[in-house]
C-alpha positions as CSV (number, residue, x, y, z in Angstrom):
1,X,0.0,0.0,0.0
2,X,2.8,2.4,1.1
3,X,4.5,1.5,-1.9
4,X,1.2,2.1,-4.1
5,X,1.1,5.8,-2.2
6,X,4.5,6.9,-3.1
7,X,4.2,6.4,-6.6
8,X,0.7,8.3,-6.9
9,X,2.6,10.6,-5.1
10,X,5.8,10.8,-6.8
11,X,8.1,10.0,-3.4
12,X,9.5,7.3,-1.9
13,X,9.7,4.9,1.0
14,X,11.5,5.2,4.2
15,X,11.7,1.7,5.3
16,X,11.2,2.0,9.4
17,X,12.0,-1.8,9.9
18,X,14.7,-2.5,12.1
19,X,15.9,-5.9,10.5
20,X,15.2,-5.3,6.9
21,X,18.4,-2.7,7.3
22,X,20.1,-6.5,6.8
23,X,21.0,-7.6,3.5
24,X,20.4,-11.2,2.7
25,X,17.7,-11.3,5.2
26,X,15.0,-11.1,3.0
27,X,12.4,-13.9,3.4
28,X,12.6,-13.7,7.1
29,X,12.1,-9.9,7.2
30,X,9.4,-9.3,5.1
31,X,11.0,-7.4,2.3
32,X,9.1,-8.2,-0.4
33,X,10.8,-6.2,-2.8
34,X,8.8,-7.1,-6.1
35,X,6.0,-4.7,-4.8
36,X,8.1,-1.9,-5.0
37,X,7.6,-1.9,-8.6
38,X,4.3,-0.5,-9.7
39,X,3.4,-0.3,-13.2
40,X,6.4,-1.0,-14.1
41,X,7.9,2.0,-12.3
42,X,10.7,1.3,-9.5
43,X,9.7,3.5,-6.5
44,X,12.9,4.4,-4.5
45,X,13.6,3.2,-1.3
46,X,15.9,3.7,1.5
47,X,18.0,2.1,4.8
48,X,16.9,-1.4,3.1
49,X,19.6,-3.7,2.6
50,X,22.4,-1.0,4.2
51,X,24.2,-4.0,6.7
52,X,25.8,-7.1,6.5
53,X,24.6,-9.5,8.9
54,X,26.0,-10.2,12.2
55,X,26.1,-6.3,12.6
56,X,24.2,-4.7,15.5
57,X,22.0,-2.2,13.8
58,X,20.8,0.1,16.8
59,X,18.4,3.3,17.2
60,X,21.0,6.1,17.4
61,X,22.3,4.5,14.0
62,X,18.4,4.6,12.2
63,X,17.8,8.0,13.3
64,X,20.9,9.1,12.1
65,X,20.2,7.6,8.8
66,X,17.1,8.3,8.4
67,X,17.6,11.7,9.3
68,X,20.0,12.2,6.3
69,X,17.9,10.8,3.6
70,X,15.3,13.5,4.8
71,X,17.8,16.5,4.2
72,X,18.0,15.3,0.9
73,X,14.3,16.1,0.2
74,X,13.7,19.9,1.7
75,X,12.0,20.5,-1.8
76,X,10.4,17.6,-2.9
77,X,7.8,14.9,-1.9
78,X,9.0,13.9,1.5
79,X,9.6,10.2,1.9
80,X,6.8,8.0,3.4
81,X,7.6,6.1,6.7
82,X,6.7,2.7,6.6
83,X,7.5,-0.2,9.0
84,X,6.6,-1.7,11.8
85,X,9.5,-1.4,14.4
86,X,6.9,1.1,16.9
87,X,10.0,3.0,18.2
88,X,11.9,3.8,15.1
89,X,8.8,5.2,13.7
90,X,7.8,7.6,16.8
91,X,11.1,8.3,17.7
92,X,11.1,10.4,13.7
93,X,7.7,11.1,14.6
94,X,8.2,13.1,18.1
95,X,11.6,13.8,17.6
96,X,13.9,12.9,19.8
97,X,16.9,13.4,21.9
98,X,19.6,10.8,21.9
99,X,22.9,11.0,25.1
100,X,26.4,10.8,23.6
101,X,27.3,8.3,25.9
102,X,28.5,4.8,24.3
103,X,27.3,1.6,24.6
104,X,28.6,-0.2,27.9
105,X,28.3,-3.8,26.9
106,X,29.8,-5.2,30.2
107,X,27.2,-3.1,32.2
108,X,24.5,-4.5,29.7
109,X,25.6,-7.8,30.7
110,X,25.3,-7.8,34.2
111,X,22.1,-5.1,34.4
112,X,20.3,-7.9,31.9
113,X,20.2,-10.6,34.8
114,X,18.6,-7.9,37.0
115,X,15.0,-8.3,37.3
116,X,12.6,-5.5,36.4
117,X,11.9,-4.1,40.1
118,X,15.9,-4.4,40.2
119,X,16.0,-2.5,37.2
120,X,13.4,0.0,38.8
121,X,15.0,0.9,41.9
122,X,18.8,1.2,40.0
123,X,16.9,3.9,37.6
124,X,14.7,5.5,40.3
125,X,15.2,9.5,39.5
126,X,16.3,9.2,36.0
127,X,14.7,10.5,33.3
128,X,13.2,7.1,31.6
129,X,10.2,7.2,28.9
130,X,8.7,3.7,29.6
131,X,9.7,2.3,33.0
132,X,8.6,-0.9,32.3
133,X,10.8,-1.5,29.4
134,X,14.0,-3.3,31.0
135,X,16.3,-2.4,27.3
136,X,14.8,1.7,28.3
137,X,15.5,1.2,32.0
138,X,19.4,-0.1,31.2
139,X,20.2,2.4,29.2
140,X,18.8,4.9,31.4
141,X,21.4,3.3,34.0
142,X,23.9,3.2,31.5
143,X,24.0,7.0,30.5
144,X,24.0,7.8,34.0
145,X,27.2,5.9,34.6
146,X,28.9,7.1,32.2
147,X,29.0,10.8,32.9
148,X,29.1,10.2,36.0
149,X,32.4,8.8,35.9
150,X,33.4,11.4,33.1
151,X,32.5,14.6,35.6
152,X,30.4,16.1,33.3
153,X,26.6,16.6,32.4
154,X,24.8,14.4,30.1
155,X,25.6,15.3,26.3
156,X,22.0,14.8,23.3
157,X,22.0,15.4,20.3
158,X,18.8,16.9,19.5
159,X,16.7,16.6,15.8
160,X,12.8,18.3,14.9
161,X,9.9,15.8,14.5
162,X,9.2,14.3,11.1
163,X,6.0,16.2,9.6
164,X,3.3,14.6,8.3
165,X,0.2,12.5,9.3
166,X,0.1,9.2,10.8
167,X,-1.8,6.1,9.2
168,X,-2.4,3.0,10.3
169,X,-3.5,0.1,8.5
170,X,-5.7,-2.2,10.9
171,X,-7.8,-5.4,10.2
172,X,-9.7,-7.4,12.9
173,X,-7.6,-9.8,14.9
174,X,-9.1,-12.7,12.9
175,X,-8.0,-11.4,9.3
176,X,-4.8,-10.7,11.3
177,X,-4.1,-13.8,12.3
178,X,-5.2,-16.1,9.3
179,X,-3.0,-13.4,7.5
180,X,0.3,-14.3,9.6
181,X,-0.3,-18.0,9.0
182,X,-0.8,-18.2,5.5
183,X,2.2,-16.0,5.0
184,X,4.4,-18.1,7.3
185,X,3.6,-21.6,5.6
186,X,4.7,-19.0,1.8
187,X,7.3,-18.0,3.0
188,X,8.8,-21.6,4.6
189,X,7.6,-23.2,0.8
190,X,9.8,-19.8,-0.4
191,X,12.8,-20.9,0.9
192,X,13.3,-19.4,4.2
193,X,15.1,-22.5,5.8
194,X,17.4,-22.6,3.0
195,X,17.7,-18.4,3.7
196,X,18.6,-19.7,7.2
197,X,21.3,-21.8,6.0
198,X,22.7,-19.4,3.7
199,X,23.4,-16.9,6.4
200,X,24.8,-19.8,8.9
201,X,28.1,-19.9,6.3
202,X,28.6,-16.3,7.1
203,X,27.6,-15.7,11.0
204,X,27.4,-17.9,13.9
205,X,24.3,-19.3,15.2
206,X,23.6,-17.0,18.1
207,X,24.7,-14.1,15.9
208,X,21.4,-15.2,14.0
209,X,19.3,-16.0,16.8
210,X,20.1,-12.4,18.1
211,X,17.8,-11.0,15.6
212,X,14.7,-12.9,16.9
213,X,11.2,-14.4,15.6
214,X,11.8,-16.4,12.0
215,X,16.0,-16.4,12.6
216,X,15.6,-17.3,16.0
217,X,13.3,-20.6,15.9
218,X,14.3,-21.1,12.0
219,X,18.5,-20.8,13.2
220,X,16.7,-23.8,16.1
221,X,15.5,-25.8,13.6
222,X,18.3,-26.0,11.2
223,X,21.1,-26.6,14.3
224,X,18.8,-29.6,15.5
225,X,17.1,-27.8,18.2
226,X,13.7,-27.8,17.0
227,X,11.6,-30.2,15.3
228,X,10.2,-28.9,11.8
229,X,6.4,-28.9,14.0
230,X,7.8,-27.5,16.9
231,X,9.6,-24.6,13.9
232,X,5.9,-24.0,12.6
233,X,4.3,-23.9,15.8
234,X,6.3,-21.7,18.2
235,X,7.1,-19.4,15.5
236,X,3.3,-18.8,14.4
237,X,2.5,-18.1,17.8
238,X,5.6,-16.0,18.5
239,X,4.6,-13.7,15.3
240,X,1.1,-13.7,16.6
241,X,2.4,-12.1,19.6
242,X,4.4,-9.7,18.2
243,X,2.0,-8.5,15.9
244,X,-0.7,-7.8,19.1
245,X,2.8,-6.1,20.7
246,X,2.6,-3.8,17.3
247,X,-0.6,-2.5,17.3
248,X,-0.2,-2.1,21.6
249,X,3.0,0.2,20.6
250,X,0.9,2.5,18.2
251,X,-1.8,2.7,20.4
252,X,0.4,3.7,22.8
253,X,1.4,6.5,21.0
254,X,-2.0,8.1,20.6
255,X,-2.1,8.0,24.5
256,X,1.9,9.9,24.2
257,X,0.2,12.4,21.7
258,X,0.7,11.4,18.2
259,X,-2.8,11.6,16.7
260,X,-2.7,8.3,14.5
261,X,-5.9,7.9,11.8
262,X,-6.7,3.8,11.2
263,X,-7.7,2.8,8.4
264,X,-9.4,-0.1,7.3
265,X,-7.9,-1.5,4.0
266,X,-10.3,-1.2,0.6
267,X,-10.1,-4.0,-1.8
268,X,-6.5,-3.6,-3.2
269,X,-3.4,-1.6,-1.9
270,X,-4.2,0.5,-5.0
271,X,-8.1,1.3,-3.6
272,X,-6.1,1.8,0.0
273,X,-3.8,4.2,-1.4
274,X,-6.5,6.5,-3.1
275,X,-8.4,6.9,-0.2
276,X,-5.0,7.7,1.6
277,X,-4.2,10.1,-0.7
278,X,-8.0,11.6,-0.3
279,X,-7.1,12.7,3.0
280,X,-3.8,14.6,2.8
């Protein structure tokens, strides 16, 4: 649909997907490159295949990116955000202010075996947006630390809200989830094992398994930790769950402020985007 959009309007897409930045993980991420092509026109698209796998593709590296494909359109037809990783797309949306301080991966370590009220009572006066997001609450601890022990106040870099208005595509939970399960089963017939496999000649196993849902449980399966039932299974209910996390997130934006307008899809992404483009 979003690709329909941005060619009736002439722009582009701004992928807001946090593991489709990897290239060779197609299949597993969704890409579905061919539908980037309408009418035989390619619509341009950006921060898509950008890494090589095994990378660790973070926040403060998206919004920097994303960020710089934006200055290139101060003219034109901005760019249209699409994706489905919640905080990439409200941290461009609200803005956002991001601390200087570097990543502490010995402190990550040991704060990750802290439990959440742990957690809590570590971050207690600092300046955290969701208190009940452990990731949120360590790095919360983390920045703290770190100028701490460097003397000095904490250092953000600042950037402006990304303009525009917010859509969301939303289907009952039934279309949802019969949705997610047909596409699972295509994408296994596909090739998404054999994806799996590909990758395992290039980065290790938990390297994979970092990157969660399909690599995590498809990465099980191929090192003999899964059966292929238990693959199809778990992972259909693990994508279920995420996909309930998804629309949670962007509700939980319109409770932060962002005004966000659902939409319920027409007949074809085509009919979707016309009535899209009826609003703007």
């Amino acid at each position: 649909m979003a690709a329909q959009l941005a060619y009736l309007l002439g722009s582009s897409i701004l992928s807001a997907d946090s593991r489709q930045v990897y290239r060779g993980m197609d299949l597993g991420t969704g890409k579905d490159l061919s539908e980037y092509t309408v009418e035989g026109t390619r619509v341009p698209y950006y921060l898509i295949d950008i890494c090589e796998p095994g990378e660790r593709y973070n926040l403060h590296r998206y919004l920097t990116d994303a960020h710089a494909v934006l200055d290139q359109f101060p003219d034109s037809p901005p760019p249209i955000l699409c994706g489905g990783t919640g905080l990439y797309v409200e941290s461009l949306v609200r803005g956002y202010e991001l601390s200087t301080a570097p990543e502490n991966l010995e402190l990550r370590e040991q704060l990750g075996h802290c439990s959440l009220q742990e957690l809590q009572e570590q971050a207690r006066g600092l300046p955290v947006e969701d208190p009940q997001n452990p990731r949120r609450l360590i790095r919360a601890i983390e920045v703290d630390r770190y100028f701490k022990e460097q003397g000095r106040p904490p250092e953000v870099i600042s950037r402006p809200p990304m303009r525009g208005p917010v859509f969301c595509i939303d289907v009952s939970r039934e279309v949802r989830r019969a949705r997610i399960s047909a596409r699972l089963r295509s994408r296994l017939q596909e090739g998404m094992i054999e994806e799996v496999e590909r990758l395992l000649e290039q980065v290790t196993p938990e390297q994979l398994i970092y990157y969660g849902l399909e690599y995590k449980y498809v990465t099980e399966y191929v090192i003999g930790k899964r059966t292929y039932e238990e693959l199809v299974r778990d992972l259909e209910i693990a994508i279920h769950q995420f996909a309930k996390r998804q629309m949670t997130w962007f509700r939980g934006m319109e409770r932060r402020g962002i005004q966000v307008t659902y939409i319920r899809p027409l007949d074809t992404p085509r009919a979707t985007a016309d009535y899209i483009r009826s609003l703007l």
